[in-house]
Structures are given as structure tokens and as C-alpha cells.
C-alpha positions in Angstrom: -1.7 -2.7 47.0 -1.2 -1.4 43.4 1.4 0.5 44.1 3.3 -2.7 46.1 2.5 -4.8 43.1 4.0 -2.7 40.8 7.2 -2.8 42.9 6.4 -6.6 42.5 6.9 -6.7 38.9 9.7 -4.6 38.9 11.7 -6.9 41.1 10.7 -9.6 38.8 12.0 -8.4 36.1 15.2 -7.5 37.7 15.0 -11.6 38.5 15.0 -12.4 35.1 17.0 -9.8 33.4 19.9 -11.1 35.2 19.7 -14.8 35.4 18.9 -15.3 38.8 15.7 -17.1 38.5 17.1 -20.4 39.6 19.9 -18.6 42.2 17.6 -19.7 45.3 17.2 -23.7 44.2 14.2 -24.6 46.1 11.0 -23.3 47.3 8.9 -22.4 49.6 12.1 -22.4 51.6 15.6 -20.9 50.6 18.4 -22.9 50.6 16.3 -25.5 53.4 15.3 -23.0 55.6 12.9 -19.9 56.0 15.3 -17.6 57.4 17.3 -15.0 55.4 20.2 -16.3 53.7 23.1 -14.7 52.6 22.6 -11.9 50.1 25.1 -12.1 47.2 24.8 -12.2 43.8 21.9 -13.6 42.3 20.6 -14.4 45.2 19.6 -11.1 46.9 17.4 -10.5 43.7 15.2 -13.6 44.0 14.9 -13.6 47.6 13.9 -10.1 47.7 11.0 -10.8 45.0 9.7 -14.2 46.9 9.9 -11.6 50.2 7.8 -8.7 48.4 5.7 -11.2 47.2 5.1 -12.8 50.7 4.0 -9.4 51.8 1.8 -9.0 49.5 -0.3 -12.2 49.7 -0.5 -11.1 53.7 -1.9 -7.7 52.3 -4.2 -9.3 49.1 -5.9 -11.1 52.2 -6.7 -8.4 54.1 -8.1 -6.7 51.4 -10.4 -9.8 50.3 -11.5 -10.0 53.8 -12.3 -6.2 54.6 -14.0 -6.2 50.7 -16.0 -9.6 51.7 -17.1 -8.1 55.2 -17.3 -4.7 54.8 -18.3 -4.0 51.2 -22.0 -3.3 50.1 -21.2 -4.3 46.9 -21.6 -7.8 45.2 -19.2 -7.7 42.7 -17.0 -6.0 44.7 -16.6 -8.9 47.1 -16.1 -11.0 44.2 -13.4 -8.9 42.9 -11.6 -9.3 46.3 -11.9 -12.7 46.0 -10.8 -12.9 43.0 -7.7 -10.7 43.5 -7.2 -13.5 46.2 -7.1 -16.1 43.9 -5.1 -15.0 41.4 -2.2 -13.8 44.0 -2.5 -17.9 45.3 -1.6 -18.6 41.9 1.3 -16.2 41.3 2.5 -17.5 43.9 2.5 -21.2 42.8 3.5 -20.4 39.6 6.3 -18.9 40.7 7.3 -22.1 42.8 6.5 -24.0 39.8 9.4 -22.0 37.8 12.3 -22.6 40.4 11.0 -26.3 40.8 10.6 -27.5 36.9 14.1 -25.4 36.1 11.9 -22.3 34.6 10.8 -24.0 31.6 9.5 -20.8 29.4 5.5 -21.9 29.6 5.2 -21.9 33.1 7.5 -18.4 33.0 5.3 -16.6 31.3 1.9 -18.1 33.0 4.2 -16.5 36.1 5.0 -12.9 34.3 1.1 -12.9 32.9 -0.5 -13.4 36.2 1.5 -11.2 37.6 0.2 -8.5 35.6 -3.4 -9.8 35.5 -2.8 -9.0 39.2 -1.7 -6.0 39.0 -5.0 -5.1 36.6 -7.5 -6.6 39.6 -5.3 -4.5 42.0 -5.8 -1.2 39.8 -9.4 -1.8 39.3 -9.5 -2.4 43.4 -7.9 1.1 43.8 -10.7 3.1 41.1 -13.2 1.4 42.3 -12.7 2.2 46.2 -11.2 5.6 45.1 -13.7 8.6 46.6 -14.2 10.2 42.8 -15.6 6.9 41.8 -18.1 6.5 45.0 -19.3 10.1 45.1 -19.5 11.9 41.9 -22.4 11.3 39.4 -21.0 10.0 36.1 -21.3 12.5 33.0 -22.9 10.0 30.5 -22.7 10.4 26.5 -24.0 8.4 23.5 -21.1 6.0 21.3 -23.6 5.6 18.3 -20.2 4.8 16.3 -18.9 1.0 15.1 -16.9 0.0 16.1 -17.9 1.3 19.7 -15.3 2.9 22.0 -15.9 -0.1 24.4 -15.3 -2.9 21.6 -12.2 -0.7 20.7 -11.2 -0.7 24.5 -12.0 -4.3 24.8 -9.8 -4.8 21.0 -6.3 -3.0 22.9 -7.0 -5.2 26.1 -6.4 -8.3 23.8 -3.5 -7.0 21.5 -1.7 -5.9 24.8 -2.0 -9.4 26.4 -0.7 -11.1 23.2 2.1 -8.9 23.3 3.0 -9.4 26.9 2.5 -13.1 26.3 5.0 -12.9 23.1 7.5 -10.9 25.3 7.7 -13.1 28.1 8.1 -15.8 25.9 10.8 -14.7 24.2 13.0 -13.3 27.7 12.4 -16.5 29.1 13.7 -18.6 25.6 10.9 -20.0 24.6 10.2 -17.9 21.4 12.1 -16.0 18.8 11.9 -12.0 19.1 10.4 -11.4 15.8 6.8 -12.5 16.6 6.9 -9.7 19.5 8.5 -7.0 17.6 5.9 -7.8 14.8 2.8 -7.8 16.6 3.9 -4.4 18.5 3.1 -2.7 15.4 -0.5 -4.1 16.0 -0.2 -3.2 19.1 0.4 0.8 18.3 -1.9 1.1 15.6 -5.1 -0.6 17.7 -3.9 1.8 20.4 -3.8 4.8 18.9 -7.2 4.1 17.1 -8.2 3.8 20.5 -6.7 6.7 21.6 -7.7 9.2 19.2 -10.9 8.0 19.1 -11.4 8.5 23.0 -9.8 12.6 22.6 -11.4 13.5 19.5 -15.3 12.5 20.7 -15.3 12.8 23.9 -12.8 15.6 24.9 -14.8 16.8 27.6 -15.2 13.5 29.6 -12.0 13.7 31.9 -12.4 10.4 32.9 -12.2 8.6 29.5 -10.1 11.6 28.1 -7.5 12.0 30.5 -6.5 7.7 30.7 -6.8 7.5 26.9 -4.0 10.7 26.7 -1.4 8.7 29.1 -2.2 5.1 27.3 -1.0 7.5 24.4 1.8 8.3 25.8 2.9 5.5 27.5 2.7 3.7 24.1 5.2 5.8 22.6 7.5 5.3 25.8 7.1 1.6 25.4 7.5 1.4 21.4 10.8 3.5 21.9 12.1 1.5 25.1 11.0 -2.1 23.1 13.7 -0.8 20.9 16.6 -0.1 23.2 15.7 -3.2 24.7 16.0 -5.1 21.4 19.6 -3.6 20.8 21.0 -4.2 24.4 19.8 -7.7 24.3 19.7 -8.8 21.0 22.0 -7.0 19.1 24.7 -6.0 22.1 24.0 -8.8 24.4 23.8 -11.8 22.3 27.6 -13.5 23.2 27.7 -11.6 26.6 28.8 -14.0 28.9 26.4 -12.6 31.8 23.5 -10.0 31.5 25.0 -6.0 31.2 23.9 -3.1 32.8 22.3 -1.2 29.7 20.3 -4.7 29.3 19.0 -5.2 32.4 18.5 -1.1 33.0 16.2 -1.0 29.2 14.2 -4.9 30.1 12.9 -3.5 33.2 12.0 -0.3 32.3 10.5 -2.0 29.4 8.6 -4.6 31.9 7.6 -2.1 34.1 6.0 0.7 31.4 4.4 -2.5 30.0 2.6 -3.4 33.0 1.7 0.5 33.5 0.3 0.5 30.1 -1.8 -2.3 30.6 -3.4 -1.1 34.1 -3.7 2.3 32.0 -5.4 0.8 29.4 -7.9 -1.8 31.8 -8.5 2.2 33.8 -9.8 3.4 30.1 -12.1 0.0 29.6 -13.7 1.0 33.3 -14.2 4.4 32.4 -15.8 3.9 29.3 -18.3 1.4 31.0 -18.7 3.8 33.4 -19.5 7.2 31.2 -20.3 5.7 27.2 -23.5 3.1 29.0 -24.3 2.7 25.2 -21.2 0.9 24.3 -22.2 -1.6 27.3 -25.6 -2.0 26.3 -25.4 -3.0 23.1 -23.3 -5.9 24.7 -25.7 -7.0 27.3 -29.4 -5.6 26.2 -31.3 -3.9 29.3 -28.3 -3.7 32.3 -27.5 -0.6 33.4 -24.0 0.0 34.3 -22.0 -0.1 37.6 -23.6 2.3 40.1 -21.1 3.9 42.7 
């Protein structure tokens, strides 16, 4: 499901980045019918994206019911159900944006659950995974403050402000300097993060290894945020429809971001997981999750 969703937001993006959010004008059904229309132009982006989509709300409700059913774990089931709910609302979020003419709020509700989604889906996928259900979590002290978890928690925040900003500003509803300002916050709580997860714990390759590729990811996306601010701002301003070097840099640049984020929600588990004490001094006397 992760790996669908991530498809997902990649054919989103390729909606937006070139203008063809409104190229199907009604919804649920296309052009007043639920058959497949002609594929041209605009068109064949946004109906592939509502028909990826459509496939996986099918597979987000298999997966709610199997985790409800068949899981022994509370939370899990909640987490099913919650994966459940927030796909529902994608989804009428995103008939929202055709209906209202894509004004930019509910555009980038849309482009933020989409990702929030694609977190829950991640998280689905560690915790079902057979490393986390059958090894023993190795389990060091964070006697440091900030914690590692607080830090964790700290990039979590930063990185949804910044996806907020950026959708904001592709969907005209914001100026690009807030984005490109707050992605220097953005690279220096990340990196504190970062180094902070190598440097103590180096031999815990579950916080170690997700903390090396948030690292690097980072760098990917501070250097792709830049192409992506030349071919749009600075080459694409008085283009009269969206160019290839555009629409090639946005989406890379949507779909590293959304990687980076899932990375980043993967370090926040882990960290629960293996540093208890950073948890602990949260919520006094719970232990943290058992396999």
C-alpha cells in the first residue's frame, strides 16, 4: 500500500505541475459518466490519479478490515482505521478541489493528507514488517535535552510546515519566499537530528540507518527545491503552459518530499521503539510498543 501511495503522490503532482487539475470538470464522474473517457491532454493525467486513487481506497479497506479482524493488536486496529479515514478524506478533498475551481486551501488540505497518508501507510508497513514482530529491540538510555524523541518529534513539525508552505505556493495561494525561508529551518532542525541519531547511537541500526537516509534525502531535496525554484520561478514565470524541466524538477521535488517525510515518521518509530527513555519522560510509567 505504501508503495501504491507513493505512486499516488507522484501522479498528483504531475496533475498539478501541469495545469490539469480542473481538465476533468466534475466529480465523482468524468465528463457525466463513470466510464473511461478520452485520454488527451490534461485529461489523461487527472483521470489516471482519480483511477489510482480509486484503487487504493478498495486496497486501504481491505487492509482496515484484515487489521480490525485479524490483528491482536489494539492500536493496530486503530491505525487501520485510521488509515481508512484519512483515505475517505483524500478522497473528498480532492472532489472538493475540482468542485470549488481548486481554491489553494482546500489544495493543499488535498496535497497534506495525501502525505499524512502516505505516513499511516509507512507506519502500516514497519509495523507488520517481520524485523519489527520478531526481533527483541536493543534499548539504550537518551539522558540528553533535548531528547532524540523531542528532536524527532521537532523535524516532524518543521517538515509539515514546509510541505504546507509548498503546496500553498504551487497551488497560488502564497508567495515562494515563506517556503524557501523556512527550508533553511527545515535543514538545520534535520541535521541536528541527524547527527545527533549517528553520533550516539551508531550501533543501533534501526535509528542509525533511517537517520543516515533522512540525511541524505535532505540534501537531495534542498538541491532539487532549487532547480525547482529556477524552472518555475525564474524560467517559468511568462511561460504560457507548464515546460518540461518544470514539471520534471516539481515532481521529483514532491515526490523526495513525501519520501523524506515517511523517512523521517520511520526515525520517530524507531526511536520510540529502541531510546524508551525519550518516551518516558513524555508519558511517566508506559512502557513502549511491544512487538
Amino acid at each position: 500500500m505504501a508503495c501504491a501511495t507513493f505512486v499516488l503522490i507522484i501522479a498528483g503532482a504531475l496533475v498539478t505541475s501541469n495545469d490539469a487539475g480542473l481538465s476533468i470538470p466534475d466529480w465523482p464522474r468524468s465528463f457525466g459518466s463513470f466510464s473511461v473517457p478520452e485520454l488527451h491532454g490534461g485529461v489523461q493525467y487527472e483521470w489516471s490519479h482519480r483511477a489510482i486513487a480509486g484503487s487504493i481506497i478498495l486496497l486501504t479497506i481491505s487492509i482496515a478490515v484484515w487489521t480490525f479482524f485479524a490483528e491482536r493488536r489494539r492500536w493496530m486496529k486503530w491505525l487501520g482505521i485510521a488509515a481508512f479515514g484519512t483515505v475517505i478524506t483524500q478522497a473528498i478533498l480532492g472532489g472538493l478541489t475540482v468542485l470549488l475551481f481548486q481554491p489553494p486551501w482546500v489544495s493543499t488540505a488535498h496535497a497534506t493528507v495525501a502525505q499524512t497518508f502516505f505516513c499511516i501507510a509507512v507506519a502500516i508497513a514497519v509495523f507488520t514488517g517481520r524485523r519489527w514482530v520478531e526481533e527483541h529491540p536493543r534499548t539504550e538510555l537518551d539522558q540528553r535535552r533535548p531528547a532524540l524523541f523531542t528532536l524527532t518529534l521537532l523535524s516532524i513539525f518543521v517538515l509539515y510546515v514546509q510541505l504546507i508552505l509548498g503546496a500553498m505556493f504551487r497551488h497560488h495561494g502564497m508567495s515562494w519566499w515563506p517556503h524557501v525561508i523556512n527550508a533553511g529551518v527545515v535543514a538545520i532542525v534535520l541535521s541536528w537530528t541527524a547527527i545527533r541519531a549517528i553520533s550516539v547511537y551508531p550501533n543501533v541500526d534501526a535509528v542509525r540507518r533511517p537517520a543516515i537516509a533522512m540525511l541524505g534525502l535532505m540534501v537531495a531535496q534542498l538541491c532539487l527545491g532549487f532547480l525547482a525554484f529556477i524552472t518555475r520561478v525564474m524560467w517559468g514565470r511568462d511561460a504560457a503552459q507548464p515546460e518540461s524541466p518544470m514539471v520534471t524538477a516539481t515532481v521529483t521535488h514532491v515526490a523526495v518530499g513525501a519520501l523524506l517525510l515517511a523517512t523521517t515518521v520511520v526515525l520517530v518509530i524507531q526511536v520510540w521503539r529502541h531510546v524508551p527513555v525519550a518516551f518516558e519522560e513524555r508519558v511517566p510509567g508506559q512502557d513502549p510498543v511491544a512487538a
